[in-house]
DRENDO-1510 file (C-alpha; in Angstrom, 1 decimal, always signed):
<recs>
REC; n; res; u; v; w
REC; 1; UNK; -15.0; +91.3; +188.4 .
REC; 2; UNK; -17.9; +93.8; +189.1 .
REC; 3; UNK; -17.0; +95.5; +185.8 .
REC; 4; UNK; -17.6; +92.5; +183.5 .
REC; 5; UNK; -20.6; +91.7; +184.9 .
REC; 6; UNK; -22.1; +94.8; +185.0 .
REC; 7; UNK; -20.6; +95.0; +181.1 .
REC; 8; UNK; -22.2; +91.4; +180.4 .
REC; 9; UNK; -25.5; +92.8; +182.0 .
REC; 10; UNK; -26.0; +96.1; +179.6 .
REC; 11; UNK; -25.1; +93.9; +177.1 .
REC; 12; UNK; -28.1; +91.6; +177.6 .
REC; 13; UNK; -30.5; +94.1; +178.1 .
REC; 14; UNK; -29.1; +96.3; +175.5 .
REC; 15; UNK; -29.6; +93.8; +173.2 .
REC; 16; UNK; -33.0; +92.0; +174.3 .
REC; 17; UNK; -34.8; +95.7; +174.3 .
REC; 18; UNK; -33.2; +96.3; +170.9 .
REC; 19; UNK; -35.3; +93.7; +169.6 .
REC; 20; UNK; -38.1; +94.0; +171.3 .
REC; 21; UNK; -38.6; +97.2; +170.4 .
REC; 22; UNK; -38.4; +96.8; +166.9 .
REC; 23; UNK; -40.9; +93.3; +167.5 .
REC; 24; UNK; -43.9; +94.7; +169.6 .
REC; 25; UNK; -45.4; +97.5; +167.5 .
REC; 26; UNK; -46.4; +95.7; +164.9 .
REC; 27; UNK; -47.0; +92.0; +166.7 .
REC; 28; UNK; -49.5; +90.1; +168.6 .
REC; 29; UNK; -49.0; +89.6; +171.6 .
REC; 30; UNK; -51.3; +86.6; +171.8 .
REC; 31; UNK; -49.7; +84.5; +169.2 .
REC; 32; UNK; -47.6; +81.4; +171.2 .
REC; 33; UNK; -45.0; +81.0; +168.7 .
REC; 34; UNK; -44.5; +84.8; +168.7 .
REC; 35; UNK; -43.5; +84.5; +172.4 .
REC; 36; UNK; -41.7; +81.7; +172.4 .
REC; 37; UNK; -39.4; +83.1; +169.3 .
REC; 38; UNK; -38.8; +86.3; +171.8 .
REC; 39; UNK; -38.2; +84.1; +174.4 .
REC; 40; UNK; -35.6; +82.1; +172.5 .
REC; 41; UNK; -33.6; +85.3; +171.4 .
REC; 42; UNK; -33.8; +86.5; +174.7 .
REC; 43; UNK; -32.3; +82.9; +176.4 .
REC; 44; UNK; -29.7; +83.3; +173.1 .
REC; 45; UNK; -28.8; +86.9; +174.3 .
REC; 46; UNK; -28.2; +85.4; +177.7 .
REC; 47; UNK; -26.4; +82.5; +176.8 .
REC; 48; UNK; -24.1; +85.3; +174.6 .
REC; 49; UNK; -23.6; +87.0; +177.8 .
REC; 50; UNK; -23.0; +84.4; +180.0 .
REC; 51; UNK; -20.6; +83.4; +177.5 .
REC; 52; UNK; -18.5; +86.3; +177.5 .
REC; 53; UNK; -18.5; +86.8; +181.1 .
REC; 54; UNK; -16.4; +84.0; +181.0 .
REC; 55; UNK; -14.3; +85.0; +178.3 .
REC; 56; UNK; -13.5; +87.9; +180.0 .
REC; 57; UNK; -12.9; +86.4; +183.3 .
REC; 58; UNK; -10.5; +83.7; +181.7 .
REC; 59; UNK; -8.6; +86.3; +179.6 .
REC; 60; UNK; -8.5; +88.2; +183.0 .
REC; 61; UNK; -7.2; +85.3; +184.6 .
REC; 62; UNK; -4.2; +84.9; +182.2 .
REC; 63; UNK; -3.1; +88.4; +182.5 .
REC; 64; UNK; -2.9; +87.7; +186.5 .
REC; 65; UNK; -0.7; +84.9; +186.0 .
</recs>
């Protein structure tokens, strides 16, 4: 159980400072809509990993039974 969180975790942050990196050199950091598209990719990476968490925990489940 620890695994797959930690696993759903580095995903997430993998992921949302993949992006952001690529994003903030050449953006303004002022702009609204700017932040609220990073903010919407970051609540899509996290609804990605939530999503697998449980994936993982139901295939894990299965194997148990």
């Amino acid at each position: 159980m620890k695994d797959i969180i930690i696993r759903a975790l580095k995903t997430f942050i993998q992921g949302f400072f993949g992006a952001l990196i690529i994003t903030l050199p050449t953006t303004d950091l002022t702009d609204m809509a700017l932040l609220k598209s990073i903010l919407i990719g970051a609540l899509a990476m996290g609804i990605s990993a939530v999503m697998n968490f449980i994936l993982m925990l139901w295939k894990g489940g299965e194997k148990n039974e």
